[in-house]
N, C-alpha and C positions, 0 to 999 in steps of 0.2 A: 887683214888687220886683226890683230890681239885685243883679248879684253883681258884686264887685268882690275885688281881692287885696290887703292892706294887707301890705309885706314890712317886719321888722324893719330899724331901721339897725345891724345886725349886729355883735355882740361877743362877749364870750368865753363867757356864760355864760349866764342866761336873759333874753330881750330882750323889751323891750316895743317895741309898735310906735310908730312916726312917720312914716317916708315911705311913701307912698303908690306903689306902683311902678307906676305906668304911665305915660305918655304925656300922661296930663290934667292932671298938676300933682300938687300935695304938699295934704296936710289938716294944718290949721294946730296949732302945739301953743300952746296957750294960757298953761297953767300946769305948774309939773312943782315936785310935794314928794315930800323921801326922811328916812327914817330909817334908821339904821342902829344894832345893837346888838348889845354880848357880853357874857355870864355867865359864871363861873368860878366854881362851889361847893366845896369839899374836905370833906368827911363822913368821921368816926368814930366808929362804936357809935351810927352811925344821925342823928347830931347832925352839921350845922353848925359846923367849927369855924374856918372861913378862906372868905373869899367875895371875887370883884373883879369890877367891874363896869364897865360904860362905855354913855354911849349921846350922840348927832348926830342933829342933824334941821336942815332945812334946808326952806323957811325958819324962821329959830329962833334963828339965831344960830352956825351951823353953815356950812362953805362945802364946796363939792363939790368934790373928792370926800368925801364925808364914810369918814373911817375909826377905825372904832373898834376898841379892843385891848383885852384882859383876859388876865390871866395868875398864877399860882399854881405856885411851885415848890418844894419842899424835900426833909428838914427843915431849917431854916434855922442854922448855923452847921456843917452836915454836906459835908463832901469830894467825897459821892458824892449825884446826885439821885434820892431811891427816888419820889415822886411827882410831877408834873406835871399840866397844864393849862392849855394855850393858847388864845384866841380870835382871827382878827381876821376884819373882816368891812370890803370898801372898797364902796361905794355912788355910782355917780356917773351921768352924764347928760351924753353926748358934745356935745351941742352947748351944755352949759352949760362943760365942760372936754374938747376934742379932746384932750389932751394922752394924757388916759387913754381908749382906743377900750374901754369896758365898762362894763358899765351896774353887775355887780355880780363881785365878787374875794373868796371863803373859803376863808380855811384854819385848822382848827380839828384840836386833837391832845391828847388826854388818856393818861396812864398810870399806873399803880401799882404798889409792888412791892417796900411794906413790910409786908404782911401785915396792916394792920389800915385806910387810908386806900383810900375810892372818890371817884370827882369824878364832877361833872356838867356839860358845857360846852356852852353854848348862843350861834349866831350866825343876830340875824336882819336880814335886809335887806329894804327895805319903799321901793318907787315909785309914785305916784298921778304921772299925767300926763295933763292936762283938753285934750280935741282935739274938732275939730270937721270934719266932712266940707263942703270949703264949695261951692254952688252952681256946677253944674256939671263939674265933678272928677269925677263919674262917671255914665259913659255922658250926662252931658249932665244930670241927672238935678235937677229945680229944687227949692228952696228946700220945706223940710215932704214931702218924700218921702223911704219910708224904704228904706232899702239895705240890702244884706246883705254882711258884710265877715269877711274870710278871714284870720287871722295865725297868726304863727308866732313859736313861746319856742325860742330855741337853747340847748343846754347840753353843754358838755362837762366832764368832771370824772370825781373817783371819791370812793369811800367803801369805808373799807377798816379790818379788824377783826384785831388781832394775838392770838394764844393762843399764850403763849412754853411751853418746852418745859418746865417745871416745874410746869406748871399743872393740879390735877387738873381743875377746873372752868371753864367761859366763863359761869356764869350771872352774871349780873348786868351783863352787857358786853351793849351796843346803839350800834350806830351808823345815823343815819336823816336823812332829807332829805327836806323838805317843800314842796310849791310850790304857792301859790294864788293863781288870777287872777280877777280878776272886773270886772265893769263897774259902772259905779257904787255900788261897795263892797255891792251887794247879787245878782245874780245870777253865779254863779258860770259859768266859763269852762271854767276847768279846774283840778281842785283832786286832789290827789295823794300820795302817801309809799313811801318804799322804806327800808327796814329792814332792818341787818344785826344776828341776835339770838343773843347766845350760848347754848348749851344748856349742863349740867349735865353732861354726859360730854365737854364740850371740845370737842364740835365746833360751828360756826355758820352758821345756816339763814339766807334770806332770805325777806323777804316785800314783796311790791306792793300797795297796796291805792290804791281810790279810781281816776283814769284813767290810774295807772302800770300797763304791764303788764310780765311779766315779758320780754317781749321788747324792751322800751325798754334794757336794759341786757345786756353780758355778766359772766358770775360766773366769775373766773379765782383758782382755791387755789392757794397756792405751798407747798409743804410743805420745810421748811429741814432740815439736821441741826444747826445751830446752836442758841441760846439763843431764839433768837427762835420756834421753835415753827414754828406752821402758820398764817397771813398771808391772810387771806380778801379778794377785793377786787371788788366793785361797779363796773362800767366804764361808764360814759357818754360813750360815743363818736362825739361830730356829731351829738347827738341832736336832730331837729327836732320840734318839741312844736304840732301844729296844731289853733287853735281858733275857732270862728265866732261871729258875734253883728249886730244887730240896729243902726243909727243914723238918726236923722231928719240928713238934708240940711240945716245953719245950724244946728241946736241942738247945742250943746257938752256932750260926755260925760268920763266918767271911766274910765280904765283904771288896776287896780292889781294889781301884782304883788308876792307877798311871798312870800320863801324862808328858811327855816329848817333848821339843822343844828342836831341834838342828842346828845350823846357821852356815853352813861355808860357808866366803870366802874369795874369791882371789881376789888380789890387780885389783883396775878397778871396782868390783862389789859392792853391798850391799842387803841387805836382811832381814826380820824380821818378829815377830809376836807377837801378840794379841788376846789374847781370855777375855772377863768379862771387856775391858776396850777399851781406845783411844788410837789407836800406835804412842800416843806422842812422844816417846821414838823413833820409825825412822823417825817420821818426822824431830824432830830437827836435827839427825843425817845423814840427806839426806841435810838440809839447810846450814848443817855446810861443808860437804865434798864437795859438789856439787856445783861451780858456781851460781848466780840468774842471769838469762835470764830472756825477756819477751817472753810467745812464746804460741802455741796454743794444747789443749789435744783431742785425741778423744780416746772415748772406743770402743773398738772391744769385742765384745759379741754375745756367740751360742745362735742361736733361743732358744727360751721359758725358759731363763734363765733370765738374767738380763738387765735390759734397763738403756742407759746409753747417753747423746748428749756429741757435741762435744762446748767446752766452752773457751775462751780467757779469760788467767790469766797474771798476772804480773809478776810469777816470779816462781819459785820449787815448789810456795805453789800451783799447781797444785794439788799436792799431797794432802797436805793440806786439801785446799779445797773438794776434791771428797773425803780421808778419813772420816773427820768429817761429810759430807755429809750421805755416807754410815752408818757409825758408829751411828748418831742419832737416824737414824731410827731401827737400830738393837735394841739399847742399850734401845728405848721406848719401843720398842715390845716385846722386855723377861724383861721387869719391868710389862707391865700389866701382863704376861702371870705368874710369878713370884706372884705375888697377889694375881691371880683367884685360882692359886694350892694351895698354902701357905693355903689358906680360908677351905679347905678340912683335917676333921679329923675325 
């Protein structure tokens, strides 16, 4: 049995493979379907009482990138907005559209904070793409022989948990991200969740489960004097996601990848996330719900993770501010990194 390396063609968020990086040529992609989907529920007294929805598929009648949207704002004839929930979720497939280098683009932002409304927002993105290793491509290796091949999910993003400063409690507040790959929709590759969970005294804990570990990610708390409370955030930073598996030489297989983000909360909380982009989407949604104070941030961060001072802002853009921040530097560093792999064929 061969080993050989199948390297992502590189983008912003989690990658499925196609080129084949070596020397011997490319392994053909045969077919490539995607689906892409958002949820948006608003719940009062436990009920259902506003829902939007959206879903793309491709082939289907859907064209790539496919991008779906959902969104829930009010109450509706009111000045100010006391609840929210946004979904979008883009899905695409660079050599079906170069235009967009990414295979998959979320950002999803829920909040509340009229005392009796919680929402629940869900973005899922879904790629099956049929390849086949073909004769010779590796190590020489002929036709019904089976190989062993080596890839890699990239992702960078965050997920990030707001508990504003009026809030006696986080329960009911979760924010979580899901990813699961597998080979012909039946053995699993790599299949995963990380979970931001609010507790009951207002603070919020993480969990990994499944072949997330906790060192796949840094946990950076920002603790504000503002309205906005204490701002917990999930950092995925160039994270490279490496998984093996099994192909016969000329038989064509299946690779699928499917990632999911789920947002709920409770009146009092907010919550959201971003992978492949800027969580514009809770920023605004934390400036619209939340009071502007003037007031001061400082980050709380584990040794040999990430470094972070403490900074006097004007106003929520606290947030703002240290997002964009963060966010620049990611979004530069997997565009070179995005380049340098692209350039391998």
């Amino acid at each position: 049995m061969f080993k050989v390396n199948f390297v992502s063609s590189v983008l912003a968020i989690a990658i499925m493979t196609v080129l084949l990086a070596s020397s011997t040529g490319q392994g053909a992609l045969n077919s490539f379907e995607a689906t892409s989907s958002t949820s948006v529920k608003l719940f009062q007294a436990g009920q259902v009482i506003d829902q939007s929805s959206q879903e793309k598929s491709f082939p289907g009648g859907g064209s790539v990138p496919l991008d779906a949207q959902a969104s829930i704002t009010g109450p509706a004839g009111s000045s100010q907005t006391l609840f929210a929930g946004i979904a979008k979720m883009m899905v695409n497939e660079p050599q079906h559209n170069q235009a967009i280098p990414a295979d998959f683009i979320i950002e999803t932002a829920a909040g509340s904070h009229d005392g009796i409304s919680s929402l629940e927002v869900t973005a899922i993105g879904r790629q099956k793409r049929n390849l086949t290793v073909l004769s010779g491509e590796v190590n020489n290796a002929p036709a019904g022989q089976s190989v062993q091949l080596g890839s890699t999910f990239f992702m960078d993003g965050v997920l990030a948990a707001i508990v504003p400063e009026d809030a006696t409690s986080a329960q009911g507040l979760e924010v979580s991200m899901n990813l699961d790959i597998k080979q012909n929709d039946s053995a699993s590759l790599f299949s995963g969740a990380v979970s931001l969970i609010g507790q009951s005294d207002g603070s919020v804990g993480i969990e990994a489960t499944g072949d997330f570990a906790v060192s796949s990610f840094a946990l950076l708390t920002v603790e504000t004097t503002t309205a906005l409370g204490e701002i917990t955030i999930a950092v995925f930073d160039q994270l490279f996601l490496p998984f093996s598996y099994d192909a016969i030489v000329g038989q064509a297989f299946d690779l699928t990848a499917e990632i999911t983000t789920d947002i709920h909360v409770a009146s009092g909380t907010a919550g959201g996330a971003a992978f492949g982009t800027v969580p514009n989407t809770l920023i605004d949604l934390a400036e619209e719900l939340f009071p502007e104070q003037q007031g001061t941030i400082a980050a709380k961060v584990p040794a040999g993770q990430l470094t972070a001072s403490a900074a006097t802002v004007p106003e929520p853009g606290s947030l703002i501010l240290l997002s964009l921040a963060m966010f620049g530097g990611l979004l530069r560093k997997s565009t070179a990194r995005r380049s340098g792999i692209n350039s391998l064929n």
